[in-house]
Backbone of each chain as ProteinMPNN parsed JSONL, in Angstrom:
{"seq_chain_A": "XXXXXXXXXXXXXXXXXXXXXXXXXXXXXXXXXXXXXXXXXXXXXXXXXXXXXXXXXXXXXXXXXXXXXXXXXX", "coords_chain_A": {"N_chain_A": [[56.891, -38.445, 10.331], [54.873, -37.805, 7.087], [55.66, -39.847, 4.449], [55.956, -40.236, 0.784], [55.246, -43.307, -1.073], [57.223, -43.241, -2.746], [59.186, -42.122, -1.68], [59.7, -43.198, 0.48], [60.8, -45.912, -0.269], [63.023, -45.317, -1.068], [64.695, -44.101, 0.248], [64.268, -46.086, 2.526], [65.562, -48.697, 1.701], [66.005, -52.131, 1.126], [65.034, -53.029, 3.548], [62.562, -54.288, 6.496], [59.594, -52.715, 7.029], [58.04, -50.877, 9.591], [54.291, -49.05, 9.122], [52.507, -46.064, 9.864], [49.33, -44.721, 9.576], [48.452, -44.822, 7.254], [47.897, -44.48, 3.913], [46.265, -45.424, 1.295], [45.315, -46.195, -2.41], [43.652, -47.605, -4.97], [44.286, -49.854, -4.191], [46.939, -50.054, -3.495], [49.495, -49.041, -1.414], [50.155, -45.557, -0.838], [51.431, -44.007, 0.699], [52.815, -43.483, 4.184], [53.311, -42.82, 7.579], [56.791, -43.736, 8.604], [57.652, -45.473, 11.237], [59.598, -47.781, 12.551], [61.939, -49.957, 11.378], [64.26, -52.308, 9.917], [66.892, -54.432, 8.392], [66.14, -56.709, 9.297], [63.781, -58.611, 9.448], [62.359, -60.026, 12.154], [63.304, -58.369, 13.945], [61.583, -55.513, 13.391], [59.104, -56.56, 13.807], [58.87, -57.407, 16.226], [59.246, -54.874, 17.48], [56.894, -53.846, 17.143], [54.812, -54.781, 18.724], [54.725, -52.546, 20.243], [52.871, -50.949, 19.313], [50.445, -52.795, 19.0], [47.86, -51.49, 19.577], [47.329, -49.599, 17.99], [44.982, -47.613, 16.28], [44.281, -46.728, 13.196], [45.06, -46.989, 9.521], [47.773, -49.554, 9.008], [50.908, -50.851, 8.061], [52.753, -53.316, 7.27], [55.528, -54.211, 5.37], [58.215, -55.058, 3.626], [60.939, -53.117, 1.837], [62.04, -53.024, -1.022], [64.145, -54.291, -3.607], [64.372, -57.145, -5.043], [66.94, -59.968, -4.41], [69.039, -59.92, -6.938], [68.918, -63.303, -9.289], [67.432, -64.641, -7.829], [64.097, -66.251, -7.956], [60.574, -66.926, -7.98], [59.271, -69.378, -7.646], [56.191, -71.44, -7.449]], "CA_chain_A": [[56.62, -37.578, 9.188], [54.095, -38.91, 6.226], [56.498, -39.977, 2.792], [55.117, -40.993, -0.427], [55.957, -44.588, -1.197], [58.647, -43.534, -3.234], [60.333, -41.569, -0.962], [60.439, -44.289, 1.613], [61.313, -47.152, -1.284], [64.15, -44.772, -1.516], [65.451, -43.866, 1.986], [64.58, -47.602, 3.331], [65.692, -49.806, 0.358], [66.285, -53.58, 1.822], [64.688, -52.842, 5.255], [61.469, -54.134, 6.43], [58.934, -51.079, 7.804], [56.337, -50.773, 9.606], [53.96, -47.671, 8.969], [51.228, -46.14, 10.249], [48.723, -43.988, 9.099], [48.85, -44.938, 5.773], [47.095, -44.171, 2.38], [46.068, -46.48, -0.108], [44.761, -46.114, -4.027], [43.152, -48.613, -5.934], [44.045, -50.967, -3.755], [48.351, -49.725, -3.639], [50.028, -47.878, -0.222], [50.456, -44.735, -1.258], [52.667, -43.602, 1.574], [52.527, -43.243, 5.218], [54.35, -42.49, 8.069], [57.588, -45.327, 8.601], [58.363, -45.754, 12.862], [59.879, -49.064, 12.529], [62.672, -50.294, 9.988], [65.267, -52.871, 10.437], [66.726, -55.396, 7.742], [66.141, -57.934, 9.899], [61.989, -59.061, 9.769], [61.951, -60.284, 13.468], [63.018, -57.231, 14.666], [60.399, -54.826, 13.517], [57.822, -57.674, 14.486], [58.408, -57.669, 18.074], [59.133, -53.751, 18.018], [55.445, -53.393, 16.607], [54.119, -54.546, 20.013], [54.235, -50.936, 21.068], [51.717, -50.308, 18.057], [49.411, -53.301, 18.629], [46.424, -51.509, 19.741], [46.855, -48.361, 17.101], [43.623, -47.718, 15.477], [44.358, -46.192, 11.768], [45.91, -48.355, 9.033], [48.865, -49.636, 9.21], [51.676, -51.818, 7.074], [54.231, -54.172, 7.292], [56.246, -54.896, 4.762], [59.543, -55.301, 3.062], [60.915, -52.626, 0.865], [63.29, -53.133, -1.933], [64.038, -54.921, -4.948], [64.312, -58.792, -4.424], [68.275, -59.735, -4.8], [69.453, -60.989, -8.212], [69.315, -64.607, -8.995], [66.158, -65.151, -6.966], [63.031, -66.622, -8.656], [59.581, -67.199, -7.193], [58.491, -70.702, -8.141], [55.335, -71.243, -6.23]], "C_chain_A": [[56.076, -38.418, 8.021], [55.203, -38.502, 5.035], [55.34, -40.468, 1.632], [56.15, -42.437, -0.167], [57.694, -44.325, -2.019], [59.816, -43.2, -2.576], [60.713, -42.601, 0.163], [60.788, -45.191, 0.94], [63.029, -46.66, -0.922], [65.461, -44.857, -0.189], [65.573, -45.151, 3.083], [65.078, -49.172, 2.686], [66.665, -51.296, 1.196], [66.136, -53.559, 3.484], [62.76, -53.068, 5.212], [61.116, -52.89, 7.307], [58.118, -51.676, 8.159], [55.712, -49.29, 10.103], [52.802, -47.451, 9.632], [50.426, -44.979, 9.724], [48.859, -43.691, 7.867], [47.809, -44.596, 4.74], [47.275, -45.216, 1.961], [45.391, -46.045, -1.578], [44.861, -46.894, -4.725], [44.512, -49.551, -5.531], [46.233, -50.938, -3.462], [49.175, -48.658, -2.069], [50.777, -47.359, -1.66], [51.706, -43.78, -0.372], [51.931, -43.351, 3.591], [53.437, -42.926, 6.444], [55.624, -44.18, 9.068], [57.894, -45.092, 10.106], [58.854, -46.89, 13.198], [60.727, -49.233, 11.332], [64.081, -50.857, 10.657], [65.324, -53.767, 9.156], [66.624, -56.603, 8.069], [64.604, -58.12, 10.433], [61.78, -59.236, 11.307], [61.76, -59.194, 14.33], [62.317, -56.158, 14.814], [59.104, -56.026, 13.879], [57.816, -57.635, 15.591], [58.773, -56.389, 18.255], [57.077, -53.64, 17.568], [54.336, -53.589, 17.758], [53.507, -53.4, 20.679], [53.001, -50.456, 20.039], [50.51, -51.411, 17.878], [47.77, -52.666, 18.653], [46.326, -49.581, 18.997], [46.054, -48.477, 15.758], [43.459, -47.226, 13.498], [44.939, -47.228, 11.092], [47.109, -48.078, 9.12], [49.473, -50.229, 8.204], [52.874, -52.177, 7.429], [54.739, -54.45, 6.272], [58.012, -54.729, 4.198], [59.882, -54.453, 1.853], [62.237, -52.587, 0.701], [63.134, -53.879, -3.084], [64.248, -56.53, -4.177], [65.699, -59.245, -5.057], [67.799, -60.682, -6.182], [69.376, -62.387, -8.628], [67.972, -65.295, -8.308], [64.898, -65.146, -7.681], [62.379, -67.192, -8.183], [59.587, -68.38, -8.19], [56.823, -70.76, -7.04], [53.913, -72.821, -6.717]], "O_chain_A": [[56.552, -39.534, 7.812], [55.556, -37.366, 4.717], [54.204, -40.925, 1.75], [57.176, -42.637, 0.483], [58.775, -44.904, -1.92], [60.963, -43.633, -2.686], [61.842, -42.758, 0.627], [61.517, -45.799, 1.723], [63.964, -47.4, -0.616], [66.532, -45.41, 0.062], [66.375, -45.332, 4.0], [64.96, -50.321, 3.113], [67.792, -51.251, 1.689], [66.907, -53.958, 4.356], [61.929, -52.513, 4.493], [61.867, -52.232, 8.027], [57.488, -52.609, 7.661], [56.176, -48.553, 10.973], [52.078, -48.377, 9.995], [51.189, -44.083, 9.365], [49.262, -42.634, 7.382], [46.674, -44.474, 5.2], [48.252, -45.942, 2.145], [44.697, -45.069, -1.294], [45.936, -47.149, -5.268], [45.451, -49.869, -6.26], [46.725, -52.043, -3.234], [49.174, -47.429, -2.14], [51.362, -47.818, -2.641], [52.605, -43.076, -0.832], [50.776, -43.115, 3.947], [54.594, -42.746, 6.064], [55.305, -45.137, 9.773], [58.69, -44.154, 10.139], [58.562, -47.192, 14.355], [60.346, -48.72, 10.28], [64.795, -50.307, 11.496], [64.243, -54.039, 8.633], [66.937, -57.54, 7.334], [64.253, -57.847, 11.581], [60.917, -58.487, 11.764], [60.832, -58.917, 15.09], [62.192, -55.64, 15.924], [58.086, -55.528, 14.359], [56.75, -57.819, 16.178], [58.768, -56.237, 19.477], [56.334, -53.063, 18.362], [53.305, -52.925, 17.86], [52.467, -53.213, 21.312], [52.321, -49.464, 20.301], [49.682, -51.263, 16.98], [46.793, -53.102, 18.044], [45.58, -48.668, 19.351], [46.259, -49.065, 14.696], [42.487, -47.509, 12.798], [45.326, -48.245, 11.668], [47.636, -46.973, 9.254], [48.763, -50.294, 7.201], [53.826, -51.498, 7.813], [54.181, -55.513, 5.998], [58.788, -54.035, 4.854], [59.331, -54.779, 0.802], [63.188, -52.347, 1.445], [62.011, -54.099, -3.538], [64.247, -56.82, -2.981], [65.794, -58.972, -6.253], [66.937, -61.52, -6.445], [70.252, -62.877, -7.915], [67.71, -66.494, -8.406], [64.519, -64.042, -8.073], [62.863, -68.202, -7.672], [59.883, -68.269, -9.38], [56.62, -70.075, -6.037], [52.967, -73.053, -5.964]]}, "seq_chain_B": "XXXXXXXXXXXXXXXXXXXXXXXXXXXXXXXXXXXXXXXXXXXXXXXXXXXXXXXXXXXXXXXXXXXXXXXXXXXXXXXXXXXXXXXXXXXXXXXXXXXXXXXXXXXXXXXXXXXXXXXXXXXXXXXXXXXXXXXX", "coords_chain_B": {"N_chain_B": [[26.244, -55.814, -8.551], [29.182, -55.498, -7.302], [31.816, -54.192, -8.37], [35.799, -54.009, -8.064], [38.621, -51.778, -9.151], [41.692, -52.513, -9.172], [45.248, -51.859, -8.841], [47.678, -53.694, -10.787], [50.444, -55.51, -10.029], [53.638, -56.254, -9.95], [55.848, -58.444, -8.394], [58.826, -59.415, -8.593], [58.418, -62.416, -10.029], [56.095, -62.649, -9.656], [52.84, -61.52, -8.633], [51.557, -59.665, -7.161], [49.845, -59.101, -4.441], [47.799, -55.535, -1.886], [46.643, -56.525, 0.413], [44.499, -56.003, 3.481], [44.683, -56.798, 6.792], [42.392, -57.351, 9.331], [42.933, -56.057, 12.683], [42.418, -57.56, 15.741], [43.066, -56.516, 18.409], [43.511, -53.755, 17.786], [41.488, -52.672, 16.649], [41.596, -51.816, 13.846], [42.872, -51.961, 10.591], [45.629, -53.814, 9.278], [47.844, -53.649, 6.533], [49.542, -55.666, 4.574], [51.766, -57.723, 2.301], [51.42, -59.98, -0.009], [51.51, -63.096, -2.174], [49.533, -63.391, -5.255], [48.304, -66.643, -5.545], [47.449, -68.825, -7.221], [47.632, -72.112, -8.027], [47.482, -72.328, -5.268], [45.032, -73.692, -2.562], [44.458, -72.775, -0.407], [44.345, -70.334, 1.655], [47.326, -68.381, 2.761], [48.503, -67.129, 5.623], [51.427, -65.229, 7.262], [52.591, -66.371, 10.229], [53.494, -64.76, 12.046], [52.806, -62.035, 11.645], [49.698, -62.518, 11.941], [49.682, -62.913, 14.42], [50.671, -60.407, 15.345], [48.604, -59.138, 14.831], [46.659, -59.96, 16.681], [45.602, -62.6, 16.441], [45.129, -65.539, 18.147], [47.22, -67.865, 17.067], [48.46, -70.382, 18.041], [46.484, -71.447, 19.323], [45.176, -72.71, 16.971], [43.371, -74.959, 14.728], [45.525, -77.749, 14.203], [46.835, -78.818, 10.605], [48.375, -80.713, 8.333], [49.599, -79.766, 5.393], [50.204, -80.15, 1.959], [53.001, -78.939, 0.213], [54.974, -77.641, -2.933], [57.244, -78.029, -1.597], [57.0, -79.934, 0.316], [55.743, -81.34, 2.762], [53.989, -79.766, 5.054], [53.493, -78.626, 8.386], [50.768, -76.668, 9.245], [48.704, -73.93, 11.051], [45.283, -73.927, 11.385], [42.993, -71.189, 11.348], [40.564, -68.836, 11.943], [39.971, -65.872, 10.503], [38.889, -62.371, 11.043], [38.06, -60.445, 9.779], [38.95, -59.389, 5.991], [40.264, -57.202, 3.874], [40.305, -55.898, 0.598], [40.629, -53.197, -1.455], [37.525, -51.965, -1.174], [36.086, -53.963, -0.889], [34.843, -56.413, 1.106], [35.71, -59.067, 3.079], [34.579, -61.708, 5.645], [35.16, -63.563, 8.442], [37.303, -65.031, 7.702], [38.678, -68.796, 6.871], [41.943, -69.33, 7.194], [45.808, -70.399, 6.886], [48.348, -70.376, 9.586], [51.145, -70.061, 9.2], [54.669, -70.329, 9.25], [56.739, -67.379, 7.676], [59.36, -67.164, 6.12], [62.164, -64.831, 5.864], [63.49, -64.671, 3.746], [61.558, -64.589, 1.553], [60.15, -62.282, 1.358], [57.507, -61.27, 1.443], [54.01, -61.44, 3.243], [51.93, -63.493, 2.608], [50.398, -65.514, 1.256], [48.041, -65.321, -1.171], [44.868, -67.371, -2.07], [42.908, -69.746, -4.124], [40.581, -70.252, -2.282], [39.754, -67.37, -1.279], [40.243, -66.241, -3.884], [38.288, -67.535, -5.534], [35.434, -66.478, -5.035], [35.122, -64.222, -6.267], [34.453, -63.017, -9.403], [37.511, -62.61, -11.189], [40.029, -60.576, -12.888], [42.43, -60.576, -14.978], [44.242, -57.584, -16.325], [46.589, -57.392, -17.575], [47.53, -55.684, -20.1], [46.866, -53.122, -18.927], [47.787, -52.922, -16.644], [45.962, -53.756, -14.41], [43.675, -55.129, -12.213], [40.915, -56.43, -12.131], [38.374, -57.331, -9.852], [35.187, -58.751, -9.566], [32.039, -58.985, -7.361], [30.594, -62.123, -6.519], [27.149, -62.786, -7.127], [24.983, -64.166, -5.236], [26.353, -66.995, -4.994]], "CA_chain_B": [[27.456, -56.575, -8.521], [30.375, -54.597, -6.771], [33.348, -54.329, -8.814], [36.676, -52.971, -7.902], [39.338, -52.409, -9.931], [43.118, -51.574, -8.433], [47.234, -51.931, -9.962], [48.131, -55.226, -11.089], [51.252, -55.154, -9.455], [54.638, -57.278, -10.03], [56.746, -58.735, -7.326], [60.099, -60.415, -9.055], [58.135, -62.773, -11.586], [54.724, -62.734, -9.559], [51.572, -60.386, -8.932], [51.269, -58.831, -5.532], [48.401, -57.938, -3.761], [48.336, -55.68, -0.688], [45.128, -57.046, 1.216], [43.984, -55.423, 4.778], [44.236, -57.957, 7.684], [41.393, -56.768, 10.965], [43.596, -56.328, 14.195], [41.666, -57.368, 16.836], [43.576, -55.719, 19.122], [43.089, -52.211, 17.773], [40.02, -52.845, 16.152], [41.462, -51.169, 12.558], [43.502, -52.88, 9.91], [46.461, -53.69, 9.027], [48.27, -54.198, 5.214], [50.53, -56.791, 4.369], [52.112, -58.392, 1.111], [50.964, -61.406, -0.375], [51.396, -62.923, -3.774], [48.23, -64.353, -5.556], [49.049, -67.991, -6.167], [46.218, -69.807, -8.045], [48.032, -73.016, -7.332], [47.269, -72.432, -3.792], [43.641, -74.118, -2.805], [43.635, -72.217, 0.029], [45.161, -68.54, 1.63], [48.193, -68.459, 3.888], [49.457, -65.695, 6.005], [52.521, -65.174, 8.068], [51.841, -66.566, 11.543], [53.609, -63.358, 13.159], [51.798, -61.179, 11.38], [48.546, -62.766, 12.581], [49.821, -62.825, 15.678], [50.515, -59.262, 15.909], [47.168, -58.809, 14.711], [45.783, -60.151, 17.934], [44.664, -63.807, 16.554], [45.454, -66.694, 18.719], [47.417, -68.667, 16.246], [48.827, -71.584, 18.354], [44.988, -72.565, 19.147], [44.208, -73.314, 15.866], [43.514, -76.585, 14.65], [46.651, -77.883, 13.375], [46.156, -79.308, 9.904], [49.351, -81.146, 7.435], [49.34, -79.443, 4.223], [51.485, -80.868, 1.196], [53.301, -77.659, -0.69], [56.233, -78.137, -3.749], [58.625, -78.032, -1.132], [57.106, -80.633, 1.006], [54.453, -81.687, 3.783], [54.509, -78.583, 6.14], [52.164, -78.295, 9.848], [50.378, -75.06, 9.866], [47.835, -73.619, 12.306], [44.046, -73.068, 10.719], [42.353, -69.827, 11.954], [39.62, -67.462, 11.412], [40.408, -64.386, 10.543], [37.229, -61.694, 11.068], [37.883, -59.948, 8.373], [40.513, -59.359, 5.004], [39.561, -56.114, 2.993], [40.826, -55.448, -0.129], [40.418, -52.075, -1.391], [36.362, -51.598, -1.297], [35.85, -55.547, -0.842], [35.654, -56.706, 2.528], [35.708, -60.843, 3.601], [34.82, -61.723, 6.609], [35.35, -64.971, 9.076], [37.92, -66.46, 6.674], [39.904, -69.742, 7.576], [42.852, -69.184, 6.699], [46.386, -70.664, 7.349], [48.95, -69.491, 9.599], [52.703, -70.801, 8.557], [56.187, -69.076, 9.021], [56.912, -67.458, 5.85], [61.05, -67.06, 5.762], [62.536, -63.498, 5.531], [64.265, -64.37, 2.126], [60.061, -64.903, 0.724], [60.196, -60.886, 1.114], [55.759, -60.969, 1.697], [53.562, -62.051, 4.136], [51.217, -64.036, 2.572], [49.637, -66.073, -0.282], [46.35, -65.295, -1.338], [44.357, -68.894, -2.866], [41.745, -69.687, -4.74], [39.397, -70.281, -1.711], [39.647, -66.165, -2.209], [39.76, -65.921, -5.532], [37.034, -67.936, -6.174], [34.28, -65.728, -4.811], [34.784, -63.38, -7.161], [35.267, -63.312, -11.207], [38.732, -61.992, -11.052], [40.297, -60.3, -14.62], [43.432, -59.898, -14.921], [44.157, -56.764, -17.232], [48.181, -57.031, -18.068], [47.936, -54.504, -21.094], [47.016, -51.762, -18.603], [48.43, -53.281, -15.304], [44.797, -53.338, -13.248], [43.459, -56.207, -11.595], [39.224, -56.117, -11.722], [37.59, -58.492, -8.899], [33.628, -58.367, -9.485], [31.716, -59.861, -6.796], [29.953, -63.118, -7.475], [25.995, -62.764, -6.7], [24.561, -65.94, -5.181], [27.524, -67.657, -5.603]], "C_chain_B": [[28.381, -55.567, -8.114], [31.367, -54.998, -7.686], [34.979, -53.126, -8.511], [37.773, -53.653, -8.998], [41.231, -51.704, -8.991], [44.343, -52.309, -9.111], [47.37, -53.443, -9.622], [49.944, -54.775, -10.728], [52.683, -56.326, -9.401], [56.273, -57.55, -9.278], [58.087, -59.424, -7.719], [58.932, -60.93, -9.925], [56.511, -62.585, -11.025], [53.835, -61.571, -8.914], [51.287, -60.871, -7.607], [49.987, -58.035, -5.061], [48.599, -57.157, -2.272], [46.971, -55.741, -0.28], [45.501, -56.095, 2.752], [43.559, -56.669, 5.726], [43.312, -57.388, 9.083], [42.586, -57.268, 12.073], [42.565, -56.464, 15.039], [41.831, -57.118, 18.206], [43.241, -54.079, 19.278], [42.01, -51.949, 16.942], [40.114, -51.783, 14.567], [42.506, -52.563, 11.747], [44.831, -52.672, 9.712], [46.908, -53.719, 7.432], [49.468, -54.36, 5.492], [51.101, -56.724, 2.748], [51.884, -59.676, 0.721], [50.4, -61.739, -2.024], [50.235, -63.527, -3.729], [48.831, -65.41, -5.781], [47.613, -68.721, -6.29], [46.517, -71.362, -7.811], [47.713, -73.37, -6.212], [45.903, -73.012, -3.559], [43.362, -72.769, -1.353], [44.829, -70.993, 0.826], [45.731, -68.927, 3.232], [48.665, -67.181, 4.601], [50.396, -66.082, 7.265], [51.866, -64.98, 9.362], [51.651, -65.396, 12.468], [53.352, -62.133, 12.885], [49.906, -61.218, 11.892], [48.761, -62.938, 14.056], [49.621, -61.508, 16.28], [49.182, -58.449, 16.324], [45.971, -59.475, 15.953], [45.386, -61.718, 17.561], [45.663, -64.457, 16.933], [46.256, -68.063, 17.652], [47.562, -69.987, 16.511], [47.57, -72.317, 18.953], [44.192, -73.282, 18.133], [44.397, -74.406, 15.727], [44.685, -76.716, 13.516], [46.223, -78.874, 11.998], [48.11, -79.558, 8.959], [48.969, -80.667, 6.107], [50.682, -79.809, 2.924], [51.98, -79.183, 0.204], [54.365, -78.957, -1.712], [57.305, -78.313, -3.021], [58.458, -79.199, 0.052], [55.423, -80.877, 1.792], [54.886, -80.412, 4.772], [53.279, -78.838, 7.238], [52.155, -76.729, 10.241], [48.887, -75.816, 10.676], [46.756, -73.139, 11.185], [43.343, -72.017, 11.329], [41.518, -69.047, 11.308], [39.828, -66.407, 11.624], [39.309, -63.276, 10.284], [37.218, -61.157, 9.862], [39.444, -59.267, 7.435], [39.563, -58.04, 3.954], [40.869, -56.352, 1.952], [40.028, -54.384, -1.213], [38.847, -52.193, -0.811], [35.751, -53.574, -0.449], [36.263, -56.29, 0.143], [35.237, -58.515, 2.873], [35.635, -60.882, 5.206], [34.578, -63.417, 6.861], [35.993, -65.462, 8.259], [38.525, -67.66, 7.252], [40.951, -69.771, 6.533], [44.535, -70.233, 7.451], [47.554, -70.287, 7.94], [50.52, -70.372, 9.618], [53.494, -69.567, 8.475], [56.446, -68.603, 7.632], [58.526, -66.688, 6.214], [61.348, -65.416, 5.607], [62.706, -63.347, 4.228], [62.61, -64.651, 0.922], [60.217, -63.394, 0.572], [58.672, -60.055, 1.174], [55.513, -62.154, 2.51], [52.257, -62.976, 4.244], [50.895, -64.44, 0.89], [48.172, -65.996, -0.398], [45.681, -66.832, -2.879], [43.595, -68.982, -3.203], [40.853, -69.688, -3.634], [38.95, -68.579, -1.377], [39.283, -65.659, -2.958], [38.552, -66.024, -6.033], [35.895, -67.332, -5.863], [34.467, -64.373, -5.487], [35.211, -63.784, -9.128], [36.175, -62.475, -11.199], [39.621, -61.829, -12.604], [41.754, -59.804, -14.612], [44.468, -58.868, -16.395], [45.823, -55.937, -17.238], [48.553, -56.087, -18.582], [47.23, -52.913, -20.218], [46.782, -52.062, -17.412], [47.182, -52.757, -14.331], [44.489, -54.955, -13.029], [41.818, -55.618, -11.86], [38.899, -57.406, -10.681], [35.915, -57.763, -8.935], [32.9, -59.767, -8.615], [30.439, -61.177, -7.35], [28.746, -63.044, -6.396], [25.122, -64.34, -6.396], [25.49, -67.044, -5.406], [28.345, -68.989, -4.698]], "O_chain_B": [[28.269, -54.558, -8.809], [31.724, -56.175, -7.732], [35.112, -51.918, -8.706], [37.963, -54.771, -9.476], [41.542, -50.647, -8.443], [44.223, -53.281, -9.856], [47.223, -54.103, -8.593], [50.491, -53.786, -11.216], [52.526, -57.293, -8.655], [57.376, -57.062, -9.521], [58.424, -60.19, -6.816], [58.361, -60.07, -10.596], [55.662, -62.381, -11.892], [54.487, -60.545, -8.726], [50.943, -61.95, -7.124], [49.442, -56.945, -5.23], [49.308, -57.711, -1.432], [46.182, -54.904, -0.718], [46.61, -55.622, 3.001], [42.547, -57.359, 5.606], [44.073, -56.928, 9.935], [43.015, -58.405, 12.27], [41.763, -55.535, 15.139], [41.0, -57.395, 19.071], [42.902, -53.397, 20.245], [41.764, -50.789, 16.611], [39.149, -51.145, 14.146], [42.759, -53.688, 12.178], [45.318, -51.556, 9.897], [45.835, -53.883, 6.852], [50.267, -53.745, 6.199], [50.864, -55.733, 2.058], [52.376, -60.523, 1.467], [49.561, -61.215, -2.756], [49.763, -64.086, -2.739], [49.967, -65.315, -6.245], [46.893, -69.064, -5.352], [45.547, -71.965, -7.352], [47.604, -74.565, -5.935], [45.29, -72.848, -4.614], [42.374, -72.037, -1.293], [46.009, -70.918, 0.484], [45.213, -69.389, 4.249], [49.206, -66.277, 3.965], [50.181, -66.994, 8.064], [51.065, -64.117, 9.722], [50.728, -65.009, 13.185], [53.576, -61.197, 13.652], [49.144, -60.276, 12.104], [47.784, -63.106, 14.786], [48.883, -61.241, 17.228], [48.793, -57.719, 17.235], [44.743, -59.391, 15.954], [44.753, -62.23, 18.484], [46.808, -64.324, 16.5], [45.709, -69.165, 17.61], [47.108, -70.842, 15.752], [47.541, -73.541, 19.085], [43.198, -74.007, 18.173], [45.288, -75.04, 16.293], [44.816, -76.136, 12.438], [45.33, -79.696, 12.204], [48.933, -78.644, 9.015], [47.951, -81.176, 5.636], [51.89, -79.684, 3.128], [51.125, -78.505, -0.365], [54.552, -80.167, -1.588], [58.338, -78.715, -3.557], [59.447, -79.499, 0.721], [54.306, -80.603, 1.354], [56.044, -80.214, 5.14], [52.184, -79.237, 6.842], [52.833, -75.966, 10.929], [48.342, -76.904, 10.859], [47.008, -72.305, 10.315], [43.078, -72.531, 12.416], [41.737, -68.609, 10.179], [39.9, -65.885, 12.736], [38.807, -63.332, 9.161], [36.393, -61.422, 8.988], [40.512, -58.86, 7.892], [38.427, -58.143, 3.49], [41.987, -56.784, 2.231], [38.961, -54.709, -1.733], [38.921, -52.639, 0.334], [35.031, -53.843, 0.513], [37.383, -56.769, 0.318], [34.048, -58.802, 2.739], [36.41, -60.264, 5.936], [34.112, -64.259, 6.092], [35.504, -66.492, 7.795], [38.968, -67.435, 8.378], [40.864, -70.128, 5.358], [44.339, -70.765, 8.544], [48.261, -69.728, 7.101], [50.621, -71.42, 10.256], [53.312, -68.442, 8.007], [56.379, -69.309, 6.626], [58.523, -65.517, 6.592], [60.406, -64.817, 5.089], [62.335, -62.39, 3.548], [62.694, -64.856, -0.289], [60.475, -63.134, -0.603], [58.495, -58.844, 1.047], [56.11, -63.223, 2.637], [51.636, -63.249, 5.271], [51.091, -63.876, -0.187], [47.331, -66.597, 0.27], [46.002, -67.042, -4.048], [42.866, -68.133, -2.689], [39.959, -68.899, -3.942], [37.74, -68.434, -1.202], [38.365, -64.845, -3.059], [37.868, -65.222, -6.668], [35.026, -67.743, -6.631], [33.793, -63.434, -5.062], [35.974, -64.546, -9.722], [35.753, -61.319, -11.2], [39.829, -62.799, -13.333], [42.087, -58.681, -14.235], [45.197, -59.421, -17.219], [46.195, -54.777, -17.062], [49.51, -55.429, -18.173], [47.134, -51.833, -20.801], [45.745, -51.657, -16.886], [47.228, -51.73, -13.655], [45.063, -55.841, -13.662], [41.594, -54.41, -11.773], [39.361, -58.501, -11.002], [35.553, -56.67, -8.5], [33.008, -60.965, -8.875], [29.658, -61.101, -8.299], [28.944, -63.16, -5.187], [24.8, -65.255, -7.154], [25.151, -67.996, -6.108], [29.323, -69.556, -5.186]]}, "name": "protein", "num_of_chains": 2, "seq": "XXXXXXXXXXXXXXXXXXXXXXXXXXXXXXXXXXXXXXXXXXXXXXXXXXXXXXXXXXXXXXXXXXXXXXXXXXXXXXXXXXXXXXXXXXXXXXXXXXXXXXXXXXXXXXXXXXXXXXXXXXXXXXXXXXXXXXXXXXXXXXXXXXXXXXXXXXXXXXXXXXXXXXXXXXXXXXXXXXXXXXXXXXXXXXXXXXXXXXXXXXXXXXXXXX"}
């Protein structure tokens, strides 16, 4: 089922996703549909196999806030 | 001159882009996370994300790169093509290196990037402009 971003921020908060058939705007996912979500990165990575050869866009990433205390240096 | 403009976007203290990586598997794209880092000379992405994406990572030529946290051995690779919104790159070399769960994105975007365009970054009303550079 397609969410807006917020609604999946909301419903998957500290879980990576991965989506498919996604929207974008000025250059931002706008929402798409989530079949993948685990807080553990590896494990949606090697479920996504079943989705290597799907043709629309897609997205991986990590949704949530970034814990407390934690500061990018770079 | 092509110019796009799209949300300046803030990840904990730094500015998030989401770029479009080419699967060459399913012959569409994917999007990722990846901060800009100007620091960077040149653009990293998460190996198992380029993996998924069909490129051969462990053939690339291995190359020692020095970061703040050390000397690290990534894999160099061409990647066919990196869109972002309207603005598409193709054949990049790029590098492919584990990037940690607790990083929370899957890539650093680097000046060898950046630099092909004049890039504006427009804080007081959170947009990013990239205008392409003609002859450049």
């Amino acid at each position: 089922m397609y969410k807006t971003m917020e609604q999946i921020e909301r419903e998957y908060d500290g879980n990576w996703v991965f989506m498919v058939n996604c929207d974008k705007s000025r250059g931002s996912l706008v929402g798409g549909e989530v079949v993948l979500h685990d807080p553990i990165k590896a494990n949606v990575l090697l479920a996504m196999e079943a989705y290597d050869h799907y043709p629309n866009l897609t997205s991986f990433r990590y949704v949530g806030k970034i814990p407390e205390g934690i500061v990018y240096v770079l | 001159m092509k110019t796009i403009t799209i949300d300046l976007k803030m990840y904990g203290n730094l500015i998030v882009l989401e770029p479009e990586l080419w699967k060459i598997n399913s012959g569409g794209f994917g999007d990722f996370t990846a901060f800009i880092d100007t620091g960077a000379s040149r653009t990293t992405i998460d190996k198992e994300v380029l993996h998924r994406a069909g490129y051969d990572v462990e053939s690339g030529k291995k190359t020692m790169v020095t970061t703040a946290g050390g000397l690290s051995l990534v894999n160099e690779i061409v990647i066919e093509k990196l869109r972002i919104e309207d603005l598409v790159l193709e054949n990049l070399k790029v590098y492919a290196h584990t990037f940690p769960s607790e990083l929370f994105i899957s890539g650093l975007i680097g000046l060898d990037i950046l630099s092909q365009f004049d890039v504006n970054f427009l804080f007081s009303k959170d947009l990013i402009e990239f205008t392409e550079i003609v002859g450049g």
